[in-house]
N, C-alpha and C positions, 0 to 999 in steps of 0.2 A: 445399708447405711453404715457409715464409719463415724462411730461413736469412740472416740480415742479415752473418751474419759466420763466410763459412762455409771455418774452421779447424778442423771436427770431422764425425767420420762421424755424419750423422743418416739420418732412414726408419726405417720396420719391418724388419722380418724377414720371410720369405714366407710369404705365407699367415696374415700373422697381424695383431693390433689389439689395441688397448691398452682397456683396459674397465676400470670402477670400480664398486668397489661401496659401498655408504653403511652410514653408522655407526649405530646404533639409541640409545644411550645423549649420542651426540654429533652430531647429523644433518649437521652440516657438514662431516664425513670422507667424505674420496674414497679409497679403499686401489684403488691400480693393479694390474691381473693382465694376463697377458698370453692370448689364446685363439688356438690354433690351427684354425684351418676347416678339416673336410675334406671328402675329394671327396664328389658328391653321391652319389654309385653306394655310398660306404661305409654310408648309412643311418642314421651316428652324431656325434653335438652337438659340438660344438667342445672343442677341451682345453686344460683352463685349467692353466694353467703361472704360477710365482711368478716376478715379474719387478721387477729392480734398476734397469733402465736409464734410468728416469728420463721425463723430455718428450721424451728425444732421437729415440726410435722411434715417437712421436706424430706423425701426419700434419699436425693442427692446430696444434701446435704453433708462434709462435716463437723461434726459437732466435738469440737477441742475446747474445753470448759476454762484452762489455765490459760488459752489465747486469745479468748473472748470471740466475740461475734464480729465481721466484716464488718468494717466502718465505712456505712454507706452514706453519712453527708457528706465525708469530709473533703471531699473534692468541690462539694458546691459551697462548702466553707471559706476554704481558700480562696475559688473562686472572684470573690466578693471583694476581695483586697481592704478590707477596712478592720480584719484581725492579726493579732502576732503572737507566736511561741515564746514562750520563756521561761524560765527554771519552776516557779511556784514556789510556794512555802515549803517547809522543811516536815515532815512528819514529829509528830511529837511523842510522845511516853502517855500524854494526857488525852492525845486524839485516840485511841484507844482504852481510854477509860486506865493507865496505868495498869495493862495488862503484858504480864510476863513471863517468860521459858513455859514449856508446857502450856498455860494459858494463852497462848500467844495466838491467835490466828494468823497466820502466814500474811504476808503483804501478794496479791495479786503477781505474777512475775514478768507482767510487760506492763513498764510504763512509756506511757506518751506525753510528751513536755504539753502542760495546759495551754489552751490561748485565752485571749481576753480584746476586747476593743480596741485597737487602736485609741491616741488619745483626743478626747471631745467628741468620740465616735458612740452611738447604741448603737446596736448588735439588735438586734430585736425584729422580732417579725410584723409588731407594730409600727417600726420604727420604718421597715421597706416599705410597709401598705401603706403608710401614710407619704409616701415620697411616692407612692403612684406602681411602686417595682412588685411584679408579681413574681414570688422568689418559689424554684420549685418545688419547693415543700407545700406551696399553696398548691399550684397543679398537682404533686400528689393526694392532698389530701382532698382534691375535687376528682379526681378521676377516683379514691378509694371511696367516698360517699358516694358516689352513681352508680356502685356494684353493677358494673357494666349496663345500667338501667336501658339502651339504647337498645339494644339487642334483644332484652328481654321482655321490651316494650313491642315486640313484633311477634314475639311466641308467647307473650301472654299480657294481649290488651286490654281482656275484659279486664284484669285485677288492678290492671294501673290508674283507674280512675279516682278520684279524691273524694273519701269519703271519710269525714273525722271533724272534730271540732281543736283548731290549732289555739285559741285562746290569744288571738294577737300574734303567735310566730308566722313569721315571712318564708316559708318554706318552699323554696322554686321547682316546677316538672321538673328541672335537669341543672343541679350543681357546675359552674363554670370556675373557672381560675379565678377569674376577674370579679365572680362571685364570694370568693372564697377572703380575696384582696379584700372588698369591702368591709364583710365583718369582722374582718381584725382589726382596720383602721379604725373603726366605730365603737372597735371595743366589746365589739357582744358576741365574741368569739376569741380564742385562745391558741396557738399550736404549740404548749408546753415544750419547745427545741432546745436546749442547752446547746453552746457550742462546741462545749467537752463531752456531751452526749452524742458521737457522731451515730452510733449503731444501732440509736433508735428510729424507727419511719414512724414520718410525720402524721400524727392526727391531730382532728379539731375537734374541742370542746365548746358548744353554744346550742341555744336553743333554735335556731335555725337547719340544724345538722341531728343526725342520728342522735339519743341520747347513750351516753358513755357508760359505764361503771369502773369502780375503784376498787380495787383488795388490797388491803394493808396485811403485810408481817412485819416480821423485827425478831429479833432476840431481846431477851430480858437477860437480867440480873440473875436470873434465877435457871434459866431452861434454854435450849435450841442452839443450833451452830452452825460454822457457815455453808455446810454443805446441804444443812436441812433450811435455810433461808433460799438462799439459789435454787434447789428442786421448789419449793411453794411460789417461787416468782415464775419459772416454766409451768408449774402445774395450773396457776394462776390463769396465767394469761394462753393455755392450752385451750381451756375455757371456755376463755371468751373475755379476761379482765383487761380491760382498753388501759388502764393505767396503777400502777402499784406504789404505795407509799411504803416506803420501810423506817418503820417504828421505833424501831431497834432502841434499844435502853439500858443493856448491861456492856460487860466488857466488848474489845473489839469491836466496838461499832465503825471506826472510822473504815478499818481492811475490810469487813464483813461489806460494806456498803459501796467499796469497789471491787469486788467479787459479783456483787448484782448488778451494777451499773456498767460494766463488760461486757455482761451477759444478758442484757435485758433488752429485747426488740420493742419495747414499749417507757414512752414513761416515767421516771423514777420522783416521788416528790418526799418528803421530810417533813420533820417539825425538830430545825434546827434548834431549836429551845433545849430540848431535850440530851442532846449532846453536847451543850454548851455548858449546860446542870451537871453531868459528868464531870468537865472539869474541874467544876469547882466542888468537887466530892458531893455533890447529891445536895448541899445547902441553898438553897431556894435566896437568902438572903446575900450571901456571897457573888453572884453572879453579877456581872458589869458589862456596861456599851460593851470595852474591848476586847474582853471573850468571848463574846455575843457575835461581833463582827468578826472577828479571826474567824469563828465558826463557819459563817457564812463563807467568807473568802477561800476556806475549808473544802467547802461541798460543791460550792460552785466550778474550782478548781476539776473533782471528781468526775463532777457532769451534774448535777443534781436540778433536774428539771423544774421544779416547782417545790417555792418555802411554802408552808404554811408559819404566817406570821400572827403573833396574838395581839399586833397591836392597836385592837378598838378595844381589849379592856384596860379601861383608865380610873384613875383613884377614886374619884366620887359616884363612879358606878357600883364599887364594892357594898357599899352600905345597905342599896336597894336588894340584895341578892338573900341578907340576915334572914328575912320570914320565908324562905323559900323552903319547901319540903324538904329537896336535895340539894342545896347550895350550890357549889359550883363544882362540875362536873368533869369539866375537859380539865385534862392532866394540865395542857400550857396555862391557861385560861387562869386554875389554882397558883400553878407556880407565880405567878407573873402578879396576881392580887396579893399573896403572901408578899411580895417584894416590895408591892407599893406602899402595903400596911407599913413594913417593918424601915424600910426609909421614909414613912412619909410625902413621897412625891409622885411626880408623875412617873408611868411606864416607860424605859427608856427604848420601848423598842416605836410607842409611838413621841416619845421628845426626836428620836435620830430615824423617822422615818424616812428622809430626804434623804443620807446618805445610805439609808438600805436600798434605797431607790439607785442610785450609780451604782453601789456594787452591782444590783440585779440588770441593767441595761449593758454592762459592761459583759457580762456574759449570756443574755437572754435564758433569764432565771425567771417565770413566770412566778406571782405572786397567786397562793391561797390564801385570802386577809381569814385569818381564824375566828370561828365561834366561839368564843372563849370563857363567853356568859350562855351558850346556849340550856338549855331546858332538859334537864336528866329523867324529869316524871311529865308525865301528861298534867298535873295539878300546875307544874310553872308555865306549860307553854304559855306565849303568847305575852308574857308579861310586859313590866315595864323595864325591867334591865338587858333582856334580850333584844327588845327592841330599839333602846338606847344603844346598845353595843351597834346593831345593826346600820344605825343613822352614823355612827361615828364608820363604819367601815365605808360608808358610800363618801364621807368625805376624804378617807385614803387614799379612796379608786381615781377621784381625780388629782390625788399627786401624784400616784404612780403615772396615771394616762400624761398628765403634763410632760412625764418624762419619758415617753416613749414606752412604759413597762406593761406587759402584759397582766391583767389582772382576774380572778374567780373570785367569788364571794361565797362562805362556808355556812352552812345554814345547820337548821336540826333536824335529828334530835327527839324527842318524844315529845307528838303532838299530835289529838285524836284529831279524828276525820274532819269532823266539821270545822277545825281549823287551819285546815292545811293549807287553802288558797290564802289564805291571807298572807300567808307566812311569803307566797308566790308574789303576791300582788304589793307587798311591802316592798321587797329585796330589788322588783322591775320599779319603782319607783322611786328610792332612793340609791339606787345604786348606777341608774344609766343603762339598764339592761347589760348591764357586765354577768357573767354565767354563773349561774347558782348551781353549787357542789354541795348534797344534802347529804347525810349519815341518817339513809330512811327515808321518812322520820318514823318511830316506834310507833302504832297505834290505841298500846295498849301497854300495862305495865304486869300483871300479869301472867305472863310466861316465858318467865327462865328456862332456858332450853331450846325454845323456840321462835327466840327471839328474831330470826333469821323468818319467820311469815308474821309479826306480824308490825315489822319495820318493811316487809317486801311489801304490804298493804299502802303504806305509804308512800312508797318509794314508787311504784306505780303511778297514786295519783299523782304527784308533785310532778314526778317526769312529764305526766301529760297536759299540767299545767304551765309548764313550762323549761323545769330544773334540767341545766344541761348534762349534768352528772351525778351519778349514785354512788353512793359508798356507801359500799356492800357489809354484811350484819351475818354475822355466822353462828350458829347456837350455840356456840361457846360465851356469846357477849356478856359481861357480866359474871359471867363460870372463869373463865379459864383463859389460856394463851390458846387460839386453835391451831389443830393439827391440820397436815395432808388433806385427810376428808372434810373435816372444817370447813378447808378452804375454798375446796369443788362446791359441796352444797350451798357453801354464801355465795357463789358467782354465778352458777346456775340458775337461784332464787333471784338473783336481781337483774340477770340476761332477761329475767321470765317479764319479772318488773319495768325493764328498757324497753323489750319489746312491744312491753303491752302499751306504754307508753307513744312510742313511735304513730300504732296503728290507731288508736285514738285519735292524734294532733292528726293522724290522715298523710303520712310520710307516703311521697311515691314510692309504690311498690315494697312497700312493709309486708304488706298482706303474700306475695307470691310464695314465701315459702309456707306459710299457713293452710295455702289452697290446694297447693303441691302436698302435700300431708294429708289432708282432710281427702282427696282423692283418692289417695294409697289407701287410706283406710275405707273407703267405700266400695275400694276394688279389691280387700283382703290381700293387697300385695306388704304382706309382714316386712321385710327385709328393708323395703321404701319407709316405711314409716319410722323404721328403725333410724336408721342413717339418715333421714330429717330430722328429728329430736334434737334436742336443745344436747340431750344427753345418752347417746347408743346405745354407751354399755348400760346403763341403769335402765333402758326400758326393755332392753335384750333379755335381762337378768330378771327382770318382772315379767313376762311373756313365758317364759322358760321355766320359771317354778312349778307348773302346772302343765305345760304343753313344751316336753323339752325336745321331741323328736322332730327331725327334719320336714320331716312329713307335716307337722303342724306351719309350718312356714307359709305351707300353701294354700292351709286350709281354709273355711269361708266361717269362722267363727276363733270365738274364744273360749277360755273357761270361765268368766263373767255367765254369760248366755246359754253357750250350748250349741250347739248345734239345729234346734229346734226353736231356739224363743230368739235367735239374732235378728236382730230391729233392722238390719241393714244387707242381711240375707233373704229375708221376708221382701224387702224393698227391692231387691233385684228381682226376685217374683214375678212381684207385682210388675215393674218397668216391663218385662219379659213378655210375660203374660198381655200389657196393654200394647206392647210393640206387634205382638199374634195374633190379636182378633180387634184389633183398631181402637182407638182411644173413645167413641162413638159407642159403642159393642160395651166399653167399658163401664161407663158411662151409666148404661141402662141398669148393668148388672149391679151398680150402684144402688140404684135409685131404688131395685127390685128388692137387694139385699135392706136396705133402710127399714123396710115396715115391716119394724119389732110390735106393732102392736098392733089387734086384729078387733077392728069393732065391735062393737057387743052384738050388733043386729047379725053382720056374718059367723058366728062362732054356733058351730053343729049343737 
């Protein structure tokens, strides 16, 4: 691999390769998947796995960090004739937080003039579905959900059968383009595209579709830089993270977040709020429409895939929040009640939602309408201000749908079990079945530190009840800004959570690579089991504390068991043994072996 600038984890994964499949309607689509090889003794074709990570695990690949990644819509951009190039706004002193000499984070060193709609034109992927046009980002993203299922459907049919409880999701044998069309035009699916985001490949967020996860970085005020934001967005999405928001909140935000957004094969969504706070030095009160907008106009320009907007918390919601254990919780959510307090009026991000609505169709900027009142402690779930917020976000979904805009709906949050569905069965019913993007939800308040299981408890169930996407929970939450490994452990715990999610609702062919595994391990082929894992080296590095010679590779146990007490070494035996003296034979020796107890009359 020629890593010319190598500030990021790149390679494969073990045992595995990055393969493409091509587009029928579009022939010039490559949809990357990833396959794992297994051993030759297993007898069975490689397993293909859905995979975010970009060029980075491309052996051929080079990976030049200062020239970003191949811009692979942009042809189908142009294409389209209803966009145009033109200068963009001018960089400011403020879009970087007033950051200088030495502070300075470097401005990225290729720019590309922004585009934007044509005039009277949406850009939007709602916008083609609903004019009938299946644009190929939809066939991408219907041939990347079939993980070549056609194929696979012939070397392993017992496992494609449907079995699982979908709770109302429409989920088809076999993902079509024209399927793909549908639930965008409908709204209950999403392909977060930007049209200055050429470099990322298209996926779809909905509950019809695989479920997603989300890892958020950023820089603060206080820690991290942009070479360590760009490796946590690769290492992210190495993973397995479908989509990353960057947080970011001290200086350099603006360069820092075209640094990731060059570099990012997946993605990129914000909470413009936060950057616009910046400007106006961190005063919560200070901030207005037209820095708010610049902002936007800002990021959309960069490529910025999806805002999270806060605007369902509105003035006479505040009040309801007063008895609440933890008040208000989400960073926007405070900012934006502080502002309403202190002018007395409405939120102007919901008075000028209309006109956030044309900036966002003008470059298909997908809306996250924000939880902004969501539930900090399992004591608020469920209330009446989070649900009020909720009602006011379903009636945003249809201004934006009016205007062609893509839209998700942000949910919680800390909510114990037994109220999780509701939270599901609310957001499908006032919101239009537009995608529910949840953080969790926490199940428990409890444990600092590991907060990353027991938001993955929730995060589970919701997925299976519906929630098209996870945002993922690292044991730092609450602690700390997380680091590197932070970031692995939170995306892994919630791949564990989507999974588990999927195989519930009964996804075709969720199960094959579980079966595929669960085989490995019945046939002690170590190496297989490895390299199916969610995670290789973590279960290599667990296998290897106790059994680190090669020789253990092949062995028919572990150091759990032993050698003598292996539950599934015993069970080969047995198999062995009824396959040698016939099932019949067996049988008897059963029935012989059973009488443990010896009547009283025959006893000497």
């Amino acid at each position: 691999m020629k890593d010319l600038n190598p500030t990021v984890t790149t390679g494969p994964l073990p045992a595995s390769r990055r393969v493409w499949h091509a587009g029928t309607r579009h022939p010039d689509i490559r949809v990357p998947m990833r396959e794992i090889d297994l051993h030759p003794t297993a007898g069975e074709p490689p397993v293909t796995v859905y995979d975010s990570s970009g060029p980075y695990t491309d052996p051929e690949a080079t990976i030049v960090i200062d020239r970003g990644l191949p811009r692979l819509r942009e042809g189908w951009i142009a294409a389209r004739g209803d966009t145009e190039t033109y200068a963009g706004r001018h960089v400011t002193p403020a879009d970087n937080g007033f950051a200088e000499g030495a502070r300075l984070t470097p401005e990225f060193p290729v720019r590309n003039a922004p585009r934007r709609a044509t005039q009277g034109r949406a850009v939007t992927q709602m916008a083609y579905a609903r004019a009938g046009i299946v644009t190929p980002e939809m066939e991408f993203v219907a041939i990347r959900e079939n993980l070549g299922r056609k194929a696979q459907a012939e070397a392993h049919a017992q496992t494609l059968a449907r079995d699982g409880e979908s709770f109302g999701a429409e989920i088809p044998d076999f993902i079509t383009p024209e399927f793909v069309r549908d639930e965008i035009a409908k709204g209950r699916a999403i392909i977060p595209a930007n049209i200055n985001h050429p470099e990322a490949e298209p996926m779809a967020i909905g509950r019809n579709f695989l479920v997603k996860i989300n890892a958020n970085i950023g820089n603060s005020a206080v820690t991290s830089s942009m070479a360590e934001e760009v490796e946590k967005m690769v290492w992210a999405t190495r993973w397995g993270a479908d989509t990353v928001m960057d947080l970011s909140t001290g200086r350099n935000i603006h360069n820092i977040r075209d640094w990731i957004l060059r570099n990012s094969p997946v993605p990129i969504g914000t909470v413009p709020l936060y950057q616009a706070l910046e400007k106006v030095g961190g005063i919560a009160e200070d901030l207005s429409w037209e820095v708010f907008r610049d902002t936007l106009i800002e990021q959309a320009e960069q490529g910025v895939d999806y805002f999270t907007i806060h605007a369902g918390v509105r003035l006479h919601m505040i009040p309801i929040t007063v008895n609440r254990v933890t008040g208000i919780v989400s960073r926007g959510g405070s900012i934006m009640a502080k502002w309403c307090l202190h002018h007395h009026r409405e939120s102007f991000l919901y008075e000028h939602f209309d006109e956030i609505c044309e900036i966002a169709r003008a470059y298909d900027v997908s809306f996250s309408l924000g939880d902004g009142l969501r539930p900090g402690s399992i004591a608020d779930a469920n209330d009446e201000a989070q649900f009020a917020e909720l009602e006011t976000l379903g009636e945003l979904t249809q201004i934006a749908w009016a205007r062609d805009c893509q839209v998700m709906i942000e949910g919680p949050g800390h909510v114990p079990m037994h109220k999780i569905k509701a939270n599901m069965d609310k957001q499908l019913q006032v919101c239009g079945e537009a995608p529910f993007y949840t953080l969790g939800p926490l199940t428990t308040d409890i444990a600092p530190g590991y907060d990353h299981i027991t938001s993955g408890i929730g995060a589970a169930m919701i997925g299976w009840f519906g929630t098209a996407m996870l945002c993922y929970v690292t044991p730092k939450e609450h602690l700390g800004l997380p680091d590197r490994d932070d970031v692995k452990v939170g995306v892994i715990t919630y791949k564990i959570a989507a999974h588990a999610a999927d195989l519930a609702k009964g996804h075709p062919a969720a199960q094959i690579r579980d079966d595929a595994l669960s085989r490995a391990r019945f046939e002690f082929r170590w190496e297989d089991q490895f390299n199916l894992s969610l995670d290789p080296e973590t279960a290599r590095s667990m296998h290897d504390e106790t059994l680190p010679k090669e020789a253990h590779k092949v062995a028919h146990f572990c150091s759990m068991c032993g050698p003598k007490f292996c539950s599934m070494r015993i069970s080969h035996d047995i198999r062995a043994e009824a396959q040698k003296d016939g099932m019949a034979r067996m049988a008897e020796k059963f029935r012989e072996g059973g009488d443990l107890y010896i009547p009283l009359e025959d006893k000497a």
